[in-house]
C-alpha positions as CSV (number, residue, x, y, z in Angstrom):
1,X,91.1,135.9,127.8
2,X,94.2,133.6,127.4
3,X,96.9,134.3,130.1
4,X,100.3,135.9,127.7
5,X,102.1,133.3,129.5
6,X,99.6,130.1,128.5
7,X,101.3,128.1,125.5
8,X,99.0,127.8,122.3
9,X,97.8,124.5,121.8
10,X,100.0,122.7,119.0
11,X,99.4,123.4,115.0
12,X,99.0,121.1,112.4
13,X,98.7,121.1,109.0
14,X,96.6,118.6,107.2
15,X,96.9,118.9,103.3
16,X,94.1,117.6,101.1
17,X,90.2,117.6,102.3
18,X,89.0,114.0,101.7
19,X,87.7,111.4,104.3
20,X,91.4,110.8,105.5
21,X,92.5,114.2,106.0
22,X,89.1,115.1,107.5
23,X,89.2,112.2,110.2
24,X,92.6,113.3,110.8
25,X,91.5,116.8,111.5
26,X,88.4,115.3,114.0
27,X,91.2,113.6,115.7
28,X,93.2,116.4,116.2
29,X,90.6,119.2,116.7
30,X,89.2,116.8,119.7
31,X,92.6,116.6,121.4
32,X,93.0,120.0,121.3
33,X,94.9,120.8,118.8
34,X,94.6,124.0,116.3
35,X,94.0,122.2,112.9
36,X,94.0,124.2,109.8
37,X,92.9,121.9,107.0
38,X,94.2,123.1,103.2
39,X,92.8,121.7,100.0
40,X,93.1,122.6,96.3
41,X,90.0,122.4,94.8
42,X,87.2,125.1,95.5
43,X,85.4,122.4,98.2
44,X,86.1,119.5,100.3
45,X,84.8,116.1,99.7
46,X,84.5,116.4,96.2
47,X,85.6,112.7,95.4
48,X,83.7,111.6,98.8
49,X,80.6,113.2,97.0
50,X,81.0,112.2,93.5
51,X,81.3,108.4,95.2
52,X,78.1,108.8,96.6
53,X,76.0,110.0,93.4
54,X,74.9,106.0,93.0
55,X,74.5,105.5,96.5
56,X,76.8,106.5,99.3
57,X,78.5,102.6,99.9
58,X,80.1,103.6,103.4
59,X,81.6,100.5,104.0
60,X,80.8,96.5,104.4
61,X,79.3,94.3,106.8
62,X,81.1,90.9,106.4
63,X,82.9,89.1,108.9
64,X,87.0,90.6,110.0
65,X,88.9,87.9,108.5
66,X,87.0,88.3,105.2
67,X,86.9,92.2,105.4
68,X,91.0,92.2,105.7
69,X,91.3,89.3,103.0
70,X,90.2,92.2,100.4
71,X,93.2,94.1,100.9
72,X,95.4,91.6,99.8
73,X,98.8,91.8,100.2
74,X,98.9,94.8,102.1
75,X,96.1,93.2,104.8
76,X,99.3,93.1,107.1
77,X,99.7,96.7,107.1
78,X,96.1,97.6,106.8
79,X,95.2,94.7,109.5
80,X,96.4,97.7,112.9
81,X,94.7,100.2,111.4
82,X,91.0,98.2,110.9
83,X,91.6,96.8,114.2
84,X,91.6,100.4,116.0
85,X,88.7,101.2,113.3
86,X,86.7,98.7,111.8
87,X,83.4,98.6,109.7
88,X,81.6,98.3,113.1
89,X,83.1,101.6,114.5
90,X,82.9,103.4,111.6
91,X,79.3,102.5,111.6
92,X,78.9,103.8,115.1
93,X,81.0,107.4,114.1
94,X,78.4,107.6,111.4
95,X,75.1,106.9,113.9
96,X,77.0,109.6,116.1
97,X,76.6,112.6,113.3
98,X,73.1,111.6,113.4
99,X,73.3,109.5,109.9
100,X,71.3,106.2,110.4
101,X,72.5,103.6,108.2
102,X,71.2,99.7,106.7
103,X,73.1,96.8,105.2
104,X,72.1,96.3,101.8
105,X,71.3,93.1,100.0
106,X,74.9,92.3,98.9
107,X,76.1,93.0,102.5
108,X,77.2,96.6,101.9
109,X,76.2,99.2,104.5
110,X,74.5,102.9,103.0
111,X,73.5,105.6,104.9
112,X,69.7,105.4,105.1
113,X,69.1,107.6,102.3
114,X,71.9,106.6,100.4
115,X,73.4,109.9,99.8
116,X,76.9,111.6,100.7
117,X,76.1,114.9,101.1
118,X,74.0,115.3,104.1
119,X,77.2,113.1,106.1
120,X,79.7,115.6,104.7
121,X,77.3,118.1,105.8
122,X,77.2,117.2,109.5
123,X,80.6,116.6,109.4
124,X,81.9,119.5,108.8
125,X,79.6,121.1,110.4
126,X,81.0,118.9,113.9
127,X,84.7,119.8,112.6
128,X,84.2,124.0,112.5
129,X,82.5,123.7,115.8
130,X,85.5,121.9,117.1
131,X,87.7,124.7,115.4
132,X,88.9,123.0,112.6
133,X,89.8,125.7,109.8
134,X,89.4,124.9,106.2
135,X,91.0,126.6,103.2
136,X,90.0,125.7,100.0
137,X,91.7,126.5,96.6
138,X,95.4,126.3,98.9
139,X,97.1,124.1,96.9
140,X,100.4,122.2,98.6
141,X,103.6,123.2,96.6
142,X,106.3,121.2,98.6
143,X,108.7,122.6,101.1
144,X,111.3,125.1,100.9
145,X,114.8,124.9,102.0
146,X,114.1,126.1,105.6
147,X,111.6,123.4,105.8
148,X,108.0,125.8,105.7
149,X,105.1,124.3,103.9
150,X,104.3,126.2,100.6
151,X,100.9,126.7,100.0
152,X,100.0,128.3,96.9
153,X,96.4,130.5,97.6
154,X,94.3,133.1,95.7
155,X,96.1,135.7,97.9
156,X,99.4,134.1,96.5
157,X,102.3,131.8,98.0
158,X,102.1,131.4,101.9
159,X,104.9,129.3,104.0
160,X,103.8,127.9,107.2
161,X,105.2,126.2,110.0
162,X,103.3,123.7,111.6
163,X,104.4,122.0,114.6
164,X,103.5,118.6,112.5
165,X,102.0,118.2,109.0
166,X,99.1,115.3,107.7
167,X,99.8,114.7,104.2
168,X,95.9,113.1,102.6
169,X,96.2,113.9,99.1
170,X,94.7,111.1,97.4
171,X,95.8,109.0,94.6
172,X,95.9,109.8,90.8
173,X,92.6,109.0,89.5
174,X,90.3,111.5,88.4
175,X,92.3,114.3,88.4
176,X,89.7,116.4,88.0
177,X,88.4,116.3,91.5
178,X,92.2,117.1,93.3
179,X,93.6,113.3,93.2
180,X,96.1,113.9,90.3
181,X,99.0,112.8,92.1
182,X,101.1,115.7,91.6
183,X,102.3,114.9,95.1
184,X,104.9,112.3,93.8
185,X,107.5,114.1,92.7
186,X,107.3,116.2,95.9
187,X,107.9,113.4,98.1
188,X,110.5,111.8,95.7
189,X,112.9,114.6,96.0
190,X,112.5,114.5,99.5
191,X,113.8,110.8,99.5
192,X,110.4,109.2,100.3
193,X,110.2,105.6,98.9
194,X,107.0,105.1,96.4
195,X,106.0,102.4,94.5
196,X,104.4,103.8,90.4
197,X,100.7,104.9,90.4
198,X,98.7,102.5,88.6
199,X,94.7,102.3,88.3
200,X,92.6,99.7,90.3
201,X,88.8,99.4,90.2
202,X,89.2,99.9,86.2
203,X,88.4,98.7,83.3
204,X,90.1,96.4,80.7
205,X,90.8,96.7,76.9
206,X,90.7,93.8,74.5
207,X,92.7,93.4,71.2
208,X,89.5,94.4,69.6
209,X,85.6,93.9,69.0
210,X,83.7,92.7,66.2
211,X,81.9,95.7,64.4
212,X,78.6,93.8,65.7
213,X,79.3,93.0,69.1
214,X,80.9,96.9,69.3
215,X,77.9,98.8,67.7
216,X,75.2,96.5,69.0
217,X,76.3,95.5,72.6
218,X,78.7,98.5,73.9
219,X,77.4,99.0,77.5
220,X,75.2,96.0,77.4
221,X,75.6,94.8,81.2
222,X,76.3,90.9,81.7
223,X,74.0,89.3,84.7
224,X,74.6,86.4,86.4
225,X,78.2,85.4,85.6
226,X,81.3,84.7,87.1
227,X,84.7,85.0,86.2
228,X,88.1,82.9,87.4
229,X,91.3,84.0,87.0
230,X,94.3,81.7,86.9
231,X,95.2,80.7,90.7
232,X,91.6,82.4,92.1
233,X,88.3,80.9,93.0
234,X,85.2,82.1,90.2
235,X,83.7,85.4,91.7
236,X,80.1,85.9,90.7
237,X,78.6,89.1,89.6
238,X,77.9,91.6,86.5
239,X,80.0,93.4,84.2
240,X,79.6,95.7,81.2
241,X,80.4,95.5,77.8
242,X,81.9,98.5,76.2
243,X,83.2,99.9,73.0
244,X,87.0,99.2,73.8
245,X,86.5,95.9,76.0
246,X,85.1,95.3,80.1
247,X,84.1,97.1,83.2
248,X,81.7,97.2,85.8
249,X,81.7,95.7,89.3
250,X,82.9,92.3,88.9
251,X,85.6,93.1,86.7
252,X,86.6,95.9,89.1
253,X,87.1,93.0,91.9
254,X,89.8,91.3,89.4
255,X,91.7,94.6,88.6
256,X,94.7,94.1,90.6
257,X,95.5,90.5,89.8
258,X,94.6,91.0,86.1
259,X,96.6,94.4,86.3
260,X,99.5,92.5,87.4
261,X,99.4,89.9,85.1
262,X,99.5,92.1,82.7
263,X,101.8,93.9,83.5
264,X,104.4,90.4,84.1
265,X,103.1,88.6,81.1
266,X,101.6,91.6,78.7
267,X,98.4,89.9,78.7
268,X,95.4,88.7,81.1
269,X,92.8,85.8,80.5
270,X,89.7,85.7,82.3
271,X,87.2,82.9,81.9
272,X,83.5,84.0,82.0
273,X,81.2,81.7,83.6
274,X,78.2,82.6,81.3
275,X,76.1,80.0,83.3
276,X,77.1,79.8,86.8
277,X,74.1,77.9,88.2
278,X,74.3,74.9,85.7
279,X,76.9,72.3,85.9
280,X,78.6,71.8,82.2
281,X,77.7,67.8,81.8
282,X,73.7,69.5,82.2
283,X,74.9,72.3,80.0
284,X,76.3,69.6,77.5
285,X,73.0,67.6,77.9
286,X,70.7,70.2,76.8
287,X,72.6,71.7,73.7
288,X,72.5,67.9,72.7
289,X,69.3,67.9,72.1
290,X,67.9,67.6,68.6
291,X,67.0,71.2,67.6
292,X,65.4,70.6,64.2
293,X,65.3,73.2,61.9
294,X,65.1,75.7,64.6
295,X,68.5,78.3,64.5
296,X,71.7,77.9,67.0
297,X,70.5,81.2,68.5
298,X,66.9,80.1,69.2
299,X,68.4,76.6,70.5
300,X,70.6,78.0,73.1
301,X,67.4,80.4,74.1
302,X,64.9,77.3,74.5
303,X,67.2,75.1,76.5
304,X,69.5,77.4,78.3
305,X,67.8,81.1,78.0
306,X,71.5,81.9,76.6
307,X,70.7,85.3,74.3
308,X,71.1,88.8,73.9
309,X,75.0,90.2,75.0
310,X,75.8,86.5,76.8
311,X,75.3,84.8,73.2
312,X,76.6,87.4,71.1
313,X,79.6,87.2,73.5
314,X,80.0,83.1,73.0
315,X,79.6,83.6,69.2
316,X,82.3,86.6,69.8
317,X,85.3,84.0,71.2
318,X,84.4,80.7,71.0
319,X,85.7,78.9,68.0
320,X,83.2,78.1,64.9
321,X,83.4,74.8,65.2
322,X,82.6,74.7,69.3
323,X,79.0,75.3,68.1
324,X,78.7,71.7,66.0
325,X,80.1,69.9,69.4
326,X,77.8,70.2,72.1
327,X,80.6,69.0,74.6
328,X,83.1,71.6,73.2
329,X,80.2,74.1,73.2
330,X,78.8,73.3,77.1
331,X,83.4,74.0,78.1
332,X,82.7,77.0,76.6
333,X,79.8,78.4,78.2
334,X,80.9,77.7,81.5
335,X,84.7,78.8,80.9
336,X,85.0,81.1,77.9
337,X,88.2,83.2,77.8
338,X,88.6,86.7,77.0
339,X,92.4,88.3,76.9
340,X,92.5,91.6,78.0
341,X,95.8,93.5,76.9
342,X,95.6,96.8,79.2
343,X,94.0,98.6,81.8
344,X,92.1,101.7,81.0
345,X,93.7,104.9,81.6
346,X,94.5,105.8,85.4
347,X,92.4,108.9,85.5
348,X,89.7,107.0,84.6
349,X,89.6,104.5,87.2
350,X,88.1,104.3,90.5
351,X,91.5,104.4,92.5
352,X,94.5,104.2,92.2
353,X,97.4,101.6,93.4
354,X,100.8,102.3,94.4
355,X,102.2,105.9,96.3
356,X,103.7,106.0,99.8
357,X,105.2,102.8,100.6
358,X,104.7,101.4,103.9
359,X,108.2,100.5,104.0
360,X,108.5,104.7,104.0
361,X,106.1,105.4,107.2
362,X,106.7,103.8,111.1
363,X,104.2,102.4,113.0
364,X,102.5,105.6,113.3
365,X,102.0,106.4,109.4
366,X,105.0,109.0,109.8
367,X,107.2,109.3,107.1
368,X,110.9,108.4,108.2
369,X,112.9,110.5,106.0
370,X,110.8,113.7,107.4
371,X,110.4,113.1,110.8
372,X,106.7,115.1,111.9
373,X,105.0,114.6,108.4
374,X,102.2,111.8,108.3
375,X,100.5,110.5,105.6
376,X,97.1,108.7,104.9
377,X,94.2,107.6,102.4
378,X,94.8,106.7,99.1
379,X,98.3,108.6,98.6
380,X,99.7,105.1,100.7
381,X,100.4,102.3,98.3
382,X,97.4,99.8,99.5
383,X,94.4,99.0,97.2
384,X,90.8,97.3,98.0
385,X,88.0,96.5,95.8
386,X,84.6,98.6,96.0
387,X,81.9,97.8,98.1
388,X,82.9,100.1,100.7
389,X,86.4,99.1,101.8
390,X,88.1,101.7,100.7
391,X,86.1,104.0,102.3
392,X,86.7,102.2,105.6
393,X,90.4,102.1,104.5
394,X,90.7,105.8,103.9
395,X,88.9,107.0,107.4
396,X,91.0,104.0,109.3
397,X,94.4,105.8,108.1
398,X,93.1,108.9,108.8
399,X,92.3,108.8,112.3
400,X,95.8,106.5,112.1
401,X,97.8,110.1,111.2
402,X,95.5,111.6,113.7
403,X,97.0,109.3,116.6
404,X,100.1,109.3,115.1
405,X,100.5,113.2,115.2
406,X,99.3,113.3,119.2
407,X,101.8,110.9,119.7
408,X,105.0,112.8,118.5
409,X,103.6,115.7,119.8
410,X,102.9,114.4,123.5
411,X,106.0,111.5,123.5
412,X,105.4,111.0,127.0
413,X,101.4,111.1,127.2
């Protein structure tokens, strides 16, 4: 029995039940700290889960210097928190719920049997034992005047006073699953600097489609291509076709540079390597070969295997008169252009850019305006491509908060 005169251990808050807010819980619970962990949705995880339905893609094995490159201009501020948490340790956390995991092919790392749930199932399983308490369908309102926490439940409002609060509410893509970022007005009124929600990891619309390529080629993936951007190296990989434009992996690399030119210029172009392995003087040198009475279609399948969406997609953009010039027609091929004019919708995409600015937080990830409230995850304005990093982005900030919080609550430890 606890002596009356024993303090309780500290309280903390943590709002929103995804990877960040749940490593930010570990962290706590294993310092000692009482940790009750509120989300709105009827279960935690669900966007961790949903992630996973293709293959849980935990995070990546390339080399450090690469790994931080992909966060681009937010790798300084994402650089201390991959340092104390990198791929590596992350990989070892995982070993330590008893998940085994392999690097794939492409150099991303899965759990062994490439699914999410039975890792959220350990997990939480390790966070109750550590007395971590979770409450689902608590939905974070804001504060009121005295400064409580209001938490909106099924038993009705609640106001709570932690001794510090985690804020891990995710961005504002799919909505539907708790990242809706009804957070940002919250944090604006409270004088918190944020930078506009935008997607990333998202598709692209184009002015418009033929009616053929449209009805015959919407979601007809493209192999083996790359694409440049103005001022990048070509990036190979696949993309997708679809009704309104582009998506898919490659393309989902590119979304913040194309995002931004689009927003600066109104516009993007992207030149699609349709033949990445073939120089364009061999390229040139096969379409000049006599081709007789055979067709322009069968010509470009004998001597280049060029057919199916990757021709229908050079007769799509390339001028009519590229295809009498086997010069003009090779330039093509290997650098045809395709303007994209917006990104899909935000709740559709992957992630989401912008939210907490890291001009807002210290070193610790607290937010300066409101001293003893943290924040990590997606809700911080960083972005990464897929393929794992921002997974391994999400868990580093978490267990960031998690330090951060033992820190202002033990100064001098």
């Amino acid at each position: 029995m606890t002596d009356a005169l024993t303090p309780l251990p500290p309280h903390v808050a943590i709002i929103g039940g995804g990877p960040a807010g749940l490593m930010a819980a570990e962290v706590l619970s294993q310092a000692g700290v009482r940790v009750d962990l509120y989300d709105a949705m009827p279960s935690v995880g669900r966007k961790f889960l949903l992630a996973g339905v293709g293959g849980m893609n935990i995070t990546h094995s390339e080399a450090y210097p690469a790994f931080l490159s992909r966060y681009a201009e937010r790798a300084p501020q994402i650089a201390p928190l991959l340092r104390a948490f990198d791929a590596d340790a992350l990989c070892r956390w995982i070993h330590d719920l008893g998940i085994e995991t392999f690097v794939g092919s492409s150099g991303r790392v899965f759990p062994t049997d490439m699914k999410a749930a039975p890792l959220l199932r350990a997990w939480l399983k390790r966070l109750r034992e550590s007395g971590v308490v979770i409450h689902t369908r608590h939905r974070w309102l804001g504060w009121r005047a005295d400064g409580a926490l209001r938490i909106d439940s099924p038993e009705g409002e609640k106001h709570l006073t932690p001794d510090a609060t985690v804020l891990a509410l995710g961005g504002g893509s799919w909505a539907r699953l708790g990242s809706d970022g009804a957070w940002m007005p919250l944090l604006a009124e409270r004088g918190v600097s944020l930078a506009a929600l935008q997607p990333s990891n998202c598709g692209f619309d184009v002015t418009g489609w033929s009616e053929v390529l449209r009805t015959k080629f919407a979601g007809a993936p493209l192999k083996n291509i790359a694409i440049a951007l103005e001022h990048h190296n070509p990036r190979l990989g696949e993309c997708v076709i679809t009704a309104s434009g582009i998506e898919g992996s490659l393309i989902y690399a590119w979304s913040a540079p194309i995002r931004e030119a689009i927003n600066r210029q109104g516009a993007a172009t992207i030149l699609i390597d349709l033949l990445p392995g073939k120089a364009v003087d061999n390229v040139a040198k096969a379409l000049a070969k006599p081709r007789g009475s055979r067709s322009m279609s069968k010509h470009l399948h004998s001597q280049l295997g060029l057919d199916g969406v990757k021709a229908a997609l050079l007769r799509e953009l390339a001028p009519a008169e590229y295809f009498a010039d086997p010069a003009l027609l090779a330039r093509a091929i290997k650098a045809l252009p395709l303007q994209l004019i917006k990104p899909r919708p935000l709740d559709e995409a992957i992630s989401s850019a912008g939210g907490v600015t890291f001009e807002a937080l210290d070193e610790h990830l607290m937010l300066k305006p409101l001293p003893g409230v943290f924040c990590a995850g997606e809700m911080l304005d960083w972005e990464a491509p897929t393929g794992g990093y921002l997974l391994t982005g999400c868990f580093a900030s978490g267990r960031a908060a998690g330090l951060g919080v033992l820190s202002w609550l033990h100064p001098q430890a």
